[in-house]
C-alpha positions in Angstrom: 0.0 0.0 0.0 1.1 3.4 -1.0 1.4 6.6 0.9 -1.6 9.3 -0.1 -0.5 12.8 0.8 -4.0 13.9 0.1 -5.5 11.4 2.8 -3.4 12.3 5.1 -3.8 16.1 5.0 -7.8 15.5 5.1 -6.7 13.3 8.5 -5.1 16.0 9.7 -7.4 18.7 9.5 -10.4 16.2 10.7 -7.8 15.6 13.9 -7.8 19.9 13.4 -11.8 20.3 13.7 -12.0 17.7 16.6 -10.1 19.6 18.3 -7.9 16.2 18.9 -4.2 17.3 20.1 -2.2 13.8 20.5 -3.7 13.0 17.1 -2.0 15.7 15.2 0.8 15.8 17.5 1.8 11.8 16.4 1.2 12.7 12.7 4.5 14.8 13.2 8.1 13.3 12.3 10.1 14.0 15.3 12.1 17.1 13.5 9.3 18.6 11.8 9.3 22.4 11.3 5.7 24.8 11.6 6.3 27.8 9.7 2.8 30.1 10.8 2.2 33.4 9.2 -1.4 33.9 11.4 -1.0 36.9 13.1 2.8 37.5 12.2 5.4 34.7 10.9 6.3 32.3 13.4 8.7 29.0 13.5 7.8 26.1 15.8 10.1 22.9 16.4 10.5 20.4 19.1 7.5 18.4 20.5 7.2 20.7 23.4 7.2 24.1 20.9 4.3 21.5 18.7 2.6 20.8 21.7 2.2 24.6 22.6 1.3 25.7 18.9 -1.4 23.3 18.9 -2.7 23.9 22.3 -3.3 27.5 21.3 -4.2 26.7 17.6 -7.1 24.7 19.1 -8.4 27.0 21.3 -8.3 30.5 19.8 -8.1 29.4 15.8 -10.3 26.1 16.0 -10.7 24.9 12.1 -14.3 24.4 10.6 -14.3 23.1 7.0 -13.0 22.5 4.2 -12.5 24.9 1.4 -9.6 23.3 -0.9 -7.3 20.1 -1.3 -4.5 20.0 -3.8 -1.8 18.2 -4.8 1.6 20.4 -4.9 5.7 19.6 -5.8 6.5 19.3 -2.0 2.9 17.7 -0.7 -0.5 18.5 -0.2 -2.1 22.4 0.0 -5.2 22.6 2.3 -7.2 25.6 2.7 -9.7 25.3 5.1 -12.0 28.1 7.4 -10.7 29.1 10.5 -11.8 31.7 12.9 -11.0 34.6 11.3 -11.2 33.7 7.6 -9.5 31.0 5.3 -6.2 29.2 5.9 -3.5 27.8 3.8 -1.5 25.5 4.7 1.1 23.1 2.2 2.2 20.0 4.0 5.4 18.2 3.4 6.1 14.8 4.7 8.8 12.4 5.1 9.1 8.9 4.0 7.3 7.5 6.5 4.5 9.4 6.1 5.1 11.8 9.1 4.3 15.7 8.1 7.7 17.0 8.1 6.8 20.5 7.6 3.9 22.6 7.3 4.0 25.9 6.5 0.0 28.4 7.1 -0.8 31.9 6.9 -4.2 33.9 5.9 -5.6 32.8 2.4 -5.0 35.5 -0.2 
């Protein structure tokens, strides 16, 4: 069975809208990078700097539904509706499948 980036974003952002932390924190490769441009570009590493990204994520920018799933170069791109408008977000993963990057910011 092969890996489908495509799946695996919509897993993600269905862990996203249940507001289901250790979910999306195990679909994470131990090194991966968040690169967040909501509200002024941030970096996030570490399990501990995830842990606190997501922890706030879910409480002040909880995720309703989908608005668009493509496939890019580097992985998927998900918009979806967020408080406060639409979200981008292109997710990279590694060979196992983990989301090695993920890089957000306001929908243009």
């Amino acid at each position: 069975m092969s890996f489908d980036p495509m799946a695996a974003a919509v897993d993600w952002l269905d862990a996203y809208r249940a507001g289901d932390i250790e979910t999306i924190l195990k679909m994470y490769a131990d090194e991966a990078v968040v690169r967040c441009g909501c509200g002024g570009m941030k970096t996030i590493s570490g399990k501990q700097g995830l842990r606190a990204y997501w922890i706030d994520r879910l409480r002040n920018h909880p995720a309703s539904s989908l608005d668009n799933l493509q496939p890019s170069a580097e992985g998927t791109v998900i918009s979806y509706v967020a408080q406060g408008g639409v979200v981008s977000a292109i997710l990279t993963f590694d060979a196992s499948g983990k989301i090695a990057s993920l890089t957000c910011g306001p929908s243009n």
